[in-house]
Every structure is written in structure tokens, then in C-alpha cells.
DODREN-250128 format. One record per residue: x, y, z of N, C-alpha, C in turn. Coordinates in steps of 0.05 Angstrom, whole numbers. Layout:
N
{{X Y Z} {X Y Z} {X Y Z}}
...
END
This chain:
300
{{-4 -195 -696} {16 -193 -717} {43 -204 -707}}
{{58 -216 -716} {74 -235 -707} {103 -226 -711}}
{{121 -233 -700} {136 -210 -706} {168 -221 -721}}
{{161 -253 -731} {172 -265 -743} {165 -259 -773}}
{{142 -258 -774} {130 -246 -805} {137 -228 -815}}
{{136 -204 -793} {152 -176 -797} {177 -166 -803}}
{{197 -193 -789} {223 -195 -782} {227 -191 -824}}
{{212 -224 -835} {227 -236 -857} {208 -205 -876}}
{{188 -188 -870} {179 -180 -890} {203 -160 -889}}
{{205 -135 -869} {233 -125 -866} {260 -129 -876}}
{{266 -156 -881} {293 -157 -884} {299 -158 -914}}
{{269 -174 -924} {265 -178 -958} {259 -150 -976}}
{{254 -134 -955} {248 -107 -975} {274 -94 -974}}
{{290 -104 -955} {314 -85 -956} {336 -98 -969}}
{{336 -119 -974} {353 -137 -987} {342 -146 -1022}}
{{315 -143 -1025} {303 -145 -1049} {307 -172 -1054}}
{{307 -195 -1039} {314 -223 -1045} {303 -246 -1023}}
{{281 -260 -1034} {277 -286 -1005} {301 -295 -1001}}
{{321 -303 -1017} {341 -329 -1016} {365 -304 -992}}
{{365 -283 -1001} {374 -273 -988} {373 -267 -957}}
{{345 -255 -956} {333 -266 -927} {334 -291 -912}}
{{337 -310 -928} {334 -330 -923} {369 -339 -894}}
{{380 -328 -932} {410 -319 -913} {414 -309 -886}}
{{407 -294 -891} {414 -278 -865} {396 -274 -835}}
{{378 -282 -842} {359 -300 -816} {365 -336 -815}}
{{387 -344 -824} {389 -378 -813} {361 -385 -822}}
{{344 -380 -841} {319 -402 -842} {314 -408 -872}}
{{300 -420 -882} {293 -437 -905} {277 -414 -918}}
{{284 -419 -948} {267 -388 -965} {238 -393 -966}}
{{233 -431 -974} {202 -427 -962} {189 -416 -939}}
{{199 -413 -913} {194 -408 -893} {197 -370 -896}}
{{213 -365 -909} {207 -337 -911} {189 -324 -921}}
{{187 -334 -943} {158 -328 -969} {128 -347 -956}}
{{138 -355 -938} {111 -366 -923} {102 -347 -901}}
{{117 -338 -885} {115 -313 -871} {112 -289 -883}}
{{115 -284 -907} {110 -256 -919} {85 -267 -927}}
{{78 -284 -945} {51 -289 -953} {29 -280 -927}}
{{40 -298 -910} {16 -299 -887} {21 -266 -880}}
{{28 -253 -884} {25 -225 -873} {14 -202 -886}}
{{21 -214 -916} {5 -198 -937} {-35 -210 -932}}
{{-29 -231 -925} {-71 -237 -919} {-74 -237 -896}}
{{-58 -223 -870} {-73 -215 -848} {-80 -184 -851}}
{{-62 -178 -869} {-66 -146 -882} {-77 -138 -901}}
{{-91 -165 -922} {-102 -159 -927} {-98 -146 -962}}
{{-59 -145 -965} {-47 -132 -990} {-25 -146 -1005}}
{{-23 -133 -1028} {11 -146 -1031} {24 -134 -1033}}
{{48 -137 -1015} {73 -122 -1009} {101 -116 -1030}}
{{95 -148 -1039} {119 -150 -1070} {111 -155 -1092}}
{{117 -142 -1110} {120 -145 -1134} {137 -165 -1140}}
{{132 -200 -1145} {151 -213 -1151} {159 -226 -1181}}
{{182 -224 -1185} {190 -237 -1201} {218 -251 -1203}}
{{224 -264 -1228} {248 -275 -1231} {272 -268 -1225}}
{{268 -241 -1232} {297 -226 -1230} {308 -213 -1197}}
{{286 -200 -1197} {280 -183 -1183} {255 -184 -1155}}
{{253 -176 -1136} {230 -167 -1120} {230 -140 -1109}}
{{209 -128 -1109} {212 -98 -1107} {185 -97 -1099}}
{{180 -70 -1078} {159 -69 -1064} {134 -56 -1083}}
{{113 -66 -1070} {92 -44 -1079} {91 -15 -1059}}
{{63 -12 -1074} {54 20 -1062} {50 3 -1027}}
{{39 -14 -1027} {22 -11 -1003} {50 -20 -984}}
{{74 -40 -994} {84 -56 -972} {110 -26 -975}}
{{110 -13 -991} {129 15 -983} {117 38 -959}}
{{82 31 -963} {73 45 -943} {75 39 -912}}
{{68 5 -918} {70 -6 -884} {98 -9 -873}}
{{125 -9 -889} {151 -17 -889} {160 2 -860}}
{{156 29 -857} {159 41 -838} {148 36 -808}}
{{119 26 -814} {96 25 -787} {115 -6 -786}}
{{121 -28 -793} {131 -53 -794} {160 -53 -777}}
{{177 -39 -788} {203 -20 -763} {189 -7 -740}}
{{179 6 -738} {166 12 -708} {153 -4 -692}}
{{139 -21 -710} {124 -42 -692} {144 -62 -685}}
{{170 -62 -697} {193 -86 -690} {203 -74 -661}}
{{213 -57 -667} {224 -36 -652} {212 -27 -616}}
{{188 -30 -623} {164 -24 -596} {170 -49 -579}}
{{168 -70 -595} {167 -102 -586} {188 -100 -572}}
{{215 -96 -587} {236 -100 -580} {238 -83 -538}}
{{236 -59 -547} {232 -41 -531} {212 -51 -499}}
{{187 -63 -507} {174 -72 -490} {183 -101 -474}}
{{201 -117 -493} {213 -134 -478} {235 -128 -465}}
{{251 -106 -468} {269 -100 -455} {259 -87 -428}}
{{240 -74 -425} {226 -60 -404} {216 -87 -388}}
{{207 -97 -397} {194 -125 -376} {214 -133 -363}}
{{233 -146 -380} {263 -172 -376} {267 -152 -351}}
{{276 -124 -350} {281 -99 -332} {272 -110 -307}}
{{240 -108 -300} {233 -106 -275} {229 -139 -275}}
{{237 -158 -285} {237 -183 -281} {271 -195 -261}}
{{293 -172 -275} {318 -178 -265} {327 -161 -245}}
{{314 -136 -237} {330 -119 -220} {303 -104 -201}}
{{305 -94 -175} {285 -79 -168} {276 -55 -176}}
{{254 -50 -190} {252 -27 -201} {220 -19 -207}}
{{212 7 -201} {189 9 -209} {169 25 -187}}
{{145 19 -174} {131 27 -162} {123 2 -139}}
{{125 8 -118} {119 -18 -102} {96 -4 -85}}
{{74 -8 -73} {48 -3 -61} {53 -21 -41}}
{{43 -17 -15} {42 -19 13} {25 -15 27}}
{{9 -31 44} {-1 -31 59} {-5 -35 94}}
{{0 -24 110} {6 -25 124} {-5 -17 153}}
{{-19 -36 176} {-27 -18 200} {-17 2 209}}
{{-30 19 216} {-20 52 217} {4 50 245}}
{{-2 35 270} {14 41 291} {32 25 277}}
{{38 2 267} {59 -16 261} {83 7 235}}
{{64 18 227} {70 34 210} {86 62 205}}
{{70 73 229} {94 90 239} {108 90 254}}
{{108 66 282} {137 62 306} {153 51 286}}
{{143 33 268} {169 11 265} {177 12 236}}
{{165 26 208} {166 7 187} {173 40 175}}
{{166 61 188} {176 90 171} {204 94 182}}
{{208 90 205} {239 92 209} {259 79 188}}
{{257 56 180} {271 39 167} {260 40 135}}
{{238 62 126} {241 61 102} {270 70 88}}
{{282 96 95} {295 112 79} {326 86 81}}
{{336 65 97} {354 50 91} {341 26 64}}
{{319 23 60} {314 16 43} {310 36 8}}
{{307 49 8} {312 71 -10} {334 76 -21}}
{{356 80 -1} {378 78 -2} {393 55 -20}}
{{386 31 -16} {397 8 -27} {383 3 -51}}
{{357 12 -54} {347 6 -82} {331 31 -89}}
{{354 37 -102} {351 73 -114} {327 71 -138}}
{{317 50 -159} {302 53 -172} {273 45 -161}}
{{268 42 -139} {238 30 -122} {229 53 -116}}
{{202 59 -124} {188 84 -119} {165 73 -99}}
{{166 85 -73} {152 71 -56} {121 86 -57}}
{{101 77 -46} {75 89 -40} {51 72 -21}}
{{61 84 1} {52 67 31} {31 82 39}}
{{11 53 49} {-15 68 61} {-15 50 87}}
{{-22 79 104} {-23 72 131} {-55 62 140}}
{{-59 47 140} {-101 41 152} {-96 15 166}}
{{-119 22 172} {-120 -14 198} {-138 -21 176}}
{{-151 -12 153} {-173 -50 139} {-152 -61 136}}
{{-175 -81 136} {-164 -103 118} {-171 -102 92}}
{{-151 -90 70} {-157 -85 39} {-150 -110 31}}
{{-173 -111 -3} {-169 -132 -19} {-144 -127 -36}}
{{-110 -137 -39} {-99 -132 -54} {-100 -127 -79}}
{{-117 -147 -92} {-125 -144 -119} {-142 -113 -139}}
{{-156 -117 -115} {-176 -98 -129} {-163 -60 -114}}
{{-152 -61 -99} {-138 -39 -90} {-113 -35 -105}}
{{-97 -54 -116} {-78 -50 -124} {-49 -40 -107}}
{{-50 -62 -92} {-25 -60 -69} {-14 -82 -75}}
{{17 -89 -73} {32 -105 -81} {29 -121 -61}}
{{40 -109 -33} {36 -122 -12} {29 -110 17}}
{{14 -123 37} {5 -123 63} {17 -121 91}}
{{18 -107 105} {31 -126 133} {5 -123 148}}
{{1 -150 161} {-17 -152 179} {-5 -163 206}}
{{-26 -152 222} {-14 -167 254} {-34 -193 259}}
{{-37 -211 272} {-57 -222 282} {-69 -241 263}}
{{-78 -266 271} {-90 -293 262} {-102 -280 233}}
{{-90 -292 208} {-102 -285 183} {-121 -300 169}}
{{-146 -283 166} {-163 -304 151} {-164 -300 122}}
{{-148 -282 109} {-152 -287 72} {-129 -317 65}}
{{-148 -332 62} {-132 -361 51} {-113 -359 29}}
{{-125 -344 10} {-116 -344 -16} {-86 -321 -20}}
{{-78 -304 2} {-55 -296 5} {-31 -317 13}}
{{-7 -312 -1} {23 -328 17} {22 -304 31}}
{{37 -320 62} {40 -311 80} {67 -302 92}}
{{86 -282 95} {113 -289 108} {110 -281 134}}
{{117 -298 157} {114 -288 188} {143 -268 187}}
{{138 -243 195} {159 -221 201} {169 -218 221}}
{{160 -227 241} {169 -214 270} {146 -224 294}}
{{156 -225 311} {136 -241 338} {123 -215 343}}
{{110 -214 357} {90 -181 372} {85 -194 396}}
{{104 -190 415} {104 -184 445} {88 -154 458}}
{{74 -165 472} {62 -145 485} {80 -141 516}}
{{76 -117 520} {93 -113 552} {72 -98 571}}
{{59 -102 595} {52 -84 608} {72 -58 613}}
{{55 -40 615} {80 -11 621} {75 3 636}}
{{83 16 649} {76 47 665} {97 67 666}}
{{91 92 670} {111 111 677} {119 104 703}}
{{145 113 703} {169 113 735} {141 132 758}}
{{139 150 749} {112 182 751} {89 160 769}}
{{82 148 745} {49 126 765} {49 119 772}}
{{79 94 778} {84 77 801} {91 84 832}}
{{102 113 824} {109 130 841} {84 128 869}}
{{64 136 846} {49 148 859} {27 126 867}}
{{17 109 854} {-3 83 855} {8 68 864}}
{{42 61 859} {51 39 873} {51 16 843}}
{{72 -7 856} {81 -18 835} {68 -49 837}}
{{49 -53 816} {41 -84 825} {56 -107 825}}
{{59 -118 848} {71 -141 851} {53 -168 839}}
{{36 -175 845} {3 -193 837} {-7 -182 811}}
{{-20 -198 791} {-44 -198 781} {-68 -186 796}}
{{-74 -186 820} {-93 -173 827} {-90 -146 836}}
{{-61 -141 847} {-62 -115 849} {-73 -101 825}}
{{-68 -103 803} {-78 -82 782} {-106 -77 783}}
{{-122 -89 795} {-149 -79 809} {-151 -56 817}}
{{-132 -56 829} {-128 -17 843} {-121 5 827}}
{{-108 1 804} {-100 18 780} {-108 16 756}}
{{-100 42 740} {-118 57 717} {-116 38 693}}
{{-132 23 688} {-126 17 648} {-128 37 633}}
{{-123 36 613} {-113 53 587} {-117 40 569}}
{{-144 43 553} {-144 5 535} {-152 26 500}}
{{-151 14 483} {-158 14 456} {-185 6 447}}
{{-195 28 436} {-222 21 421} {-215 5 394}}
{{-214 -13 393} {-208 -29 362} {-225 -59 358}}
{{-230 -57 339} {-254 -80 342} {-246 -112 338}}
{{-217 -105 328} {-210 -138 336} {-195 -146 359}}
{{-194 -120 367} {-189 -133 403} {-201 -142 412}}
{{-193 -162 427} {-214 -160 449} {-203 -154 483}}
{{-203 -158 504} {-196 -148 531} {-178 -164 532}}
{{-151 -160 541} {-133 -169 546} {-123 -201 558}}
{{-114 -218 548} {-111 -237 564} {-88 -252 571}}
{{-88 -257 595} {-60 -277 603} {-57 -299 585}}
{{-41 -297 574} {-31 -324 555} {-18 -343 586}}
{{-36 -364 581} {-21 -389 594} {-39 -401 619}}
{{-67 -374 618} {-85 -373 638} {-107 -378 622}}
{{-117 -413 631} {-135 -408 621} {-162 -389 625}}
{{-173 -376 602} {-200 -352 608} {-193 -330 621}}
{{-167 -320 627} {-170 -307 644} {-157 -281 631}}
{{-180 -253 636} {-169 -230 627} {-158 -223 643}}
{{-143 -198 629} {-124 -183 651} {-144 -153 671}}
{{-153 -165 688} {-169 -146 711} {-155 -129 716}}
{{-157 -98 707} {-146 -72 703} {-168 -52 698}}
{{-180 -29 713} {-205 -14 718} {-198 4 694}}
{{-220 7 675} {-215 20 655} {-214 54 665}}
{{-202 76 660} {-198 91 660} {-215 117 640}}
{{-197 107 620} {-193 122 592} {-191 102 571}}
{{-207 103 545} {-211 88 523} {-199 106 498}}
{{-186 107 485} {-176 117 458} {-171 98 437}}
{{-171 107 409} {-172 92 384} {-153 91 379}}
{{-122 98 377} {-116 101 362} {-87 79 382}}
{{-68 74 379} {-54 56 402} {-28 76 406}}
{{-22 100 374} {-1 127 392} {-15 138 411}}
{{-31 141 413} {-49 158 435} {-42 140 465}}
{{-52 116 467} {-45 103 485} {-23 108 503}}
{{3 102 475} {22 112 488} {28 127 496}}
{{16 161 485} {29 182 505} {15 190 522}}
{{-11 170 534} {-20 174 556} {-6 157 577}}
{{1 144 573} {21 129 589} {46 131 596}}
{{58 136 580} {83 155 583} {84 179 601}}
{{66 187 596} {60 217 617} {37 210 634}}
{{46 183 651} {34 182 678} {3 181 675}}
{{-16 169 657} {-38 163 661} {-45 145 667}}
{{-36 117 663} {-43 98 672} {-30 64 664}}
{{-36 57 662} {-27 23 651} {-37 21 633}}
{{-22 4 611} {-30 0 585} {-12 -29 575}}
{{-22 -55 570} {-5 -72 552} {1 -67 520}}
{{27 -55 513} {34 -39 493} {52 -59 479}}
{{49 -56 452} {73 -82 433} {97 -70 430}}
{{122 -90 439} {148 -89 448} {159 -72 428}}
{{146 -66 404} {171 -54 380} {160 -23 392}}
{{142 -14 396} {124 12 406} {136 22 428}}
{{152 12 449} {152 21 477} {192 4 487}}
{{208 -8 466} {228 -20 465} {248 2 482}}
{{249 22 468} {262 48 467} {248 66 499}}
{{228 63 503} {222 75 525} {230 58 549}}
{{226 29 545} {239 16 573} {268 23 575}}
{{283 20 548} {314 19 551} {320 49 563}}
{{301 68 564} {310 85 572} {300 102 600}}
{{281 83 608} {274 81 629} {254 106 633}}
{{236 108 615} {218 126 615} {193 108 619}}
{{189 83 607} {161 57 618} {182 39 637}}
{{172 36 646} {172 7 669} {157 -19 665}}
{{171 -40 658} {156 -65 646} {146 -75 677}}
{{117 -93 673} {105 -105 698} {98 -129 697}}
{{108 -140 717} {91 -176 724} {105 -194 701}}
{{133 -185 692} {137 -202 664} {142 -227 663}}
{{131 -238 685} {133 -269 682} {106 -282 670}}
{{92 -264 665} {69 -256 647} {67 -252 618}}
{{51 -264 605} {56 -255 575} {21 -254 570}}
{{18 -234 552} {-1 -215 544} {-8 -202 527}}
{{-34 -219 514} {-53 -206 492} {-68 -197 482}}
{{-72 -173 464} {-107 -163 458} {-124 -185 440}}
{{-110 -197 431} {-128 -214 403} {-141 -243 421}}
{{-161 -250 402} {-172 -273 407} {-159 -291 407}}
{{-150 -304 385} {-125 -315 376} {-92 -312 399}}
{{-85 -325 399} {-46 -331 416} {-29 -328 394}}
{{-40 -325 369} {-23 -315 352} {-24 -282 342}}
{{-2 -274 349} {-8 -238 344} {15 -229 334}}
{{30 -245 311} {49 -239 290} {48 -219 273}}
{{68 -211 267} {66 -196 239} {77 -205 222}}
{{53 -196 201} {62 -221 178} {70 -200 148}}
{{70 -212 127} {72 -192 109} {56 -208 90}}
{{28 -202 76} {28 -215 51} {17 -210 32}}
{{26 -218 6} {15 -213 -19} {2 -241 -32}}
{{2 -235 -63} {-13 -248 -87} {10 -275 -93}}
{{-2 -296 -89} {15 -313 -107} {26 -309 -128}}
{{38 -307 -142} {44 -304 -169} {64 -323 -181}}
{{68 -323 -203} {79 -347 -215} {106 -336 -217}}
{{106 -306 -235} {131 -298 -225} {131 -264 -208}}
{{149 -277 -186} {150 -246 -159} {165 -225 -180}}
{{156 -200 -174} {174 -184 -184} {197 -179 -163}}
{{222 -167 -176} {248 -169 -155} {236 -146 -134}}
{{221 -122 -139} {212 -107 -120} {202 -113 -95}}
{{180 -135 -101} {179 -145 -80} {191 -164 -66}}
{{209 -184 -83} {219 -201 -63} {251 -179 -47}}
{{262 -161 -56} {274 -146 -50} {255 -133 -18}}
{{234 -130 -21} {224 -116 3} {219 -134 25}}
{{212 -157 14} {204 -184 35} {235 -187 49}}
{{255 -189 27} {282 -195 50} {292 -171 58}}
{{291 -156 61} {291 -124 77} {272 -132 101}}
{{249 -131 100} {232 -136 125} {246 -161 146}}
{{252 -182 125} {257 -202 146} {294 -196 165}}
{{315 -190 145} {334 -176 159} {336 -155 173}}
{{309 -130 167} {307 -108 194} {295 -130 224}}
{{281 -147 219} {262 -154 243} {282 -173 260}}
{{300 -183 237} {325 -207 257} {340 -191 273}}
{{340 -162 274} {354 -139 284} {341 -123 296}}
{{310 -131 305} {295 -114 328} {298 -137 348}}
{{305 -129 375} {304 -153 394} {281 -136 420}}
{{263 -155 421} {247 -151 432} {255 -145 472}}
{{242 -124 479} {255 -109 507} {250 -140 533}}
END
């Protein structure tokens, strides 16, 4: 139902005149009585009683005359709600997010985002899948590590430096490796996660990082507060453990070294969603938030 049809049927029952309508919508009286016609045979009725003198409604177009104002009215209403979250951030934004990335780095810095865009209703999920945006219904992603969904844009967020670490406590006591091989003598602390794989010297070719496994845990907070409290060595990502070197609770090792769990030399964090033709401001509002918190993490 069109809402030009509606417009001229509306204005002619209240005015009781095409020429009049005609008037006061800027358009041609055939063009009005062409639009009322066509609306009386998608409906099916006739709305006017016409004649010479006069036009005056029937039973049926006095009946629809009301549902015809509301249905103008709804339209109106529904484009104002769209144009809304088309011009300003507003609404519900869904998140997805690796759980460690999730809670060292991305829950701290929600509530400054909240702050600045008072109408964004957030709802963040912490999991390591890899979810299908579409069919889950998440606006957008952050992933770490070499991405294989093609059909996502991609924004790179932030580098992911890994640091070897230890407590002041282990070195104490194990001694502090000077060599790559010394770590032969001391405890790893590694992650059960299936897209890891064993650690490797970036810059070496093949070559893992030879460290005697200890203790295996899933989860990479865990890691950390086994390490922290003197259990062993662990290569931990710089945003996770920043705050513990500056404060001299980890001890960075061998950093002329650089060091990764992934297959891939790429171990970014990225952020991404759905192409779309048009972004809503929610999200492009959250994409430049991410990218100005991360120009403001400096890696330890």
C-alpha cells in the first residue's frame, strides 16, 4: 500500500475536493484521482461518492479513513526510527569476543565506552569459537590469529606480542636464563588450546621454544596466576602481563627474542564483522573506540 495513494486519499476526504488536494500536495488533480482510484482497486471499494459539486465519502472510505491516518503515521514513525540508528549510535550492539582478550583488555575499557555513547546497549560474549556472525546474530568479532572466514572485513586492532615471563620468586630460585638452552632446565607452563601450537622463535627457522613441560591448563588466566606465583615460565601476550612487568611482579626473558603460539607469524587482533552496504553508527562508533584504546596500549 503506497503511501502516496494514502497521502492524496487523506487529504481529499478532508478537504472534500481533488483540485484542492491537488493544491495542497504541489501535484496535478489527475495524478490525485489516479492515486485514489488505484487505491480504491487494491481495496477493493469506493471511497467517494463523486460528483460535480461536491465529493463526500462513502461508508467504506469513512471506515478505512482512520486505519489510512495510522498507517501514514506508523510509516512516518518507522522512518524516523531507522534515519535514528542510521545517524547517531544507538541501539543494541552484540560482541564477540576471546574470553582472555576479553577480560585483561576489552572489560576494563568497556564502561569509558558507555560513557560516551549513553544510548548503546552492549551484550558481550566471552568464548574462544569461532561463531558464524550471521546466523548467531553478533554485530561484531575480535579475533586473534591468521583469519580464515574470507567473507568478513577485517580491521587489524592491535599487534599481540608475546613476552616470556617469570616471577622475581623462580628466578630466584631456578636461576635466570641467559641462553635459549638454558630453559631446558626450567618449568613450562603451556596452554591446552587447539590452535596453538608449541611455541616458536620467530626468526628461527623450525625452531620451538625447548622449555620442559611442567603443568598444562586451558584456560591462559590460569596460566597466569601460575606464574605469577612462582610456578614456572610461560610466553604470555603483552596486554595480559604489561602491568605485571611495570611493576615488577613478572620478569621479561631473552627479549632479544620474539615469540609465538600460532602456526602462522601473524597473531593480531583483529575485529570483524559483515560487509554491509550501510554500517550502522554503533558499530562504526565501536570500531573507532577499539582502534583509539589500542593506539594507547603500548606494548611492555
Amino acid at each position: 500500500m503506497k503511501s502516496t495513494r494514502l497521502l492524496c486519499f487523506i487529504k481529499t476526504a478532508e478537504l472534500g475536493s481533488f483540485s484542492a488536494t491537488a493544491t495542497a500536495l504541489n501535484m496535478q488533480v489527475s495524478s490525485v484521482t489516479r492515486h485514489v482510484t488505484a487505491l480504491e482497486e487494491e481495496l477493493g471499494a469506493r471511497f467517494f461518492n463523486r460528483s460535480r459539486k461536491r465529493i463526500t465519502l462513502t461508508e467504506a472510505g469513512g471506515l478505512f479513513l482512520p486505519f489510512a491516518k495510522r498507517i501514514l503515521e506508523e510509516e512516518r514513525r518507522a522512518r524516523e526510527a531507522v534515519n535514528g540508528l542510521q545517524t547517531a549510535p544507538t541501539g543494541e550492539l552484540t560482541i564477540s569476543c576471546t574470553r582472555a582478550f576479553g577480560e585483561y583488555w576489552l572489560a576494563a575499557r568497556l564502561p569509558k565506552f558507555m560513557e560516551a555513547f549513553p544510548h548503546v546497549q552492549l551484550a558481550l560474549q566471552f568464548d574462544d569459537r569461532v561463531i558464524d556472525l550471521s546466523s548467531e546474530g553478533v554485530d561484531l568479532a575480535i579475533r586473534i590469529g591468521a583469519l580464515t572466514d574470507s567473507g568478513l572485513i577485517a580491521l587489524r586492532i592491535l599487534e599481540n606480542e608475546f613476552l616470556l615471563v617469570a616471577s622475581p620468586d623462580y628466578l630466584e630460585r631456578h636461576g635466570t636464563p641467559q641462553t635459549l638452552a638454558d630453559l631446558a632446565k626450567l618449568h613450562g607452563v603451556w596452554l591446552a588450546y587447539p590452535r596453538w601450537s608449541n611455541f616458536r622463535v620467530l626468526g628461527q627457522k623450525d625452531m620451538d621454544l625447548v622449555l620442559p613441560q611442567r603443568i598444562e591448563l586451558n584456560t591462559p588466566a590460569s596460566i597466569h596466576q601460575v606464574v605469577r606465583n612462582a610456578g614456572g615460565i610461560s610466553a604470555l601476550p603483552t596486554w595480559m602481563v604489561s602491568e605485571d612487568v611495570a611493576s615488577g611482579r613478572l620478569v621479561p626473558l631473552l627479549t632479544s627474542y620474539r615469540f609465538s603460539p600460532y602456526e602462522s607469524d601473524n597473531s593480531a587482533v583483529y575485529a570483524v564483522y559483515q560487509e554491509r552496504r550501510f554500517m550502522p553508527p554503533k558499530i562504526r562508533a565501536f570500531l573507532d573506540f577499539l582502534k583509539g584504546e589500542a593506539a594507547h596500549t603500548k606494548p611492555s
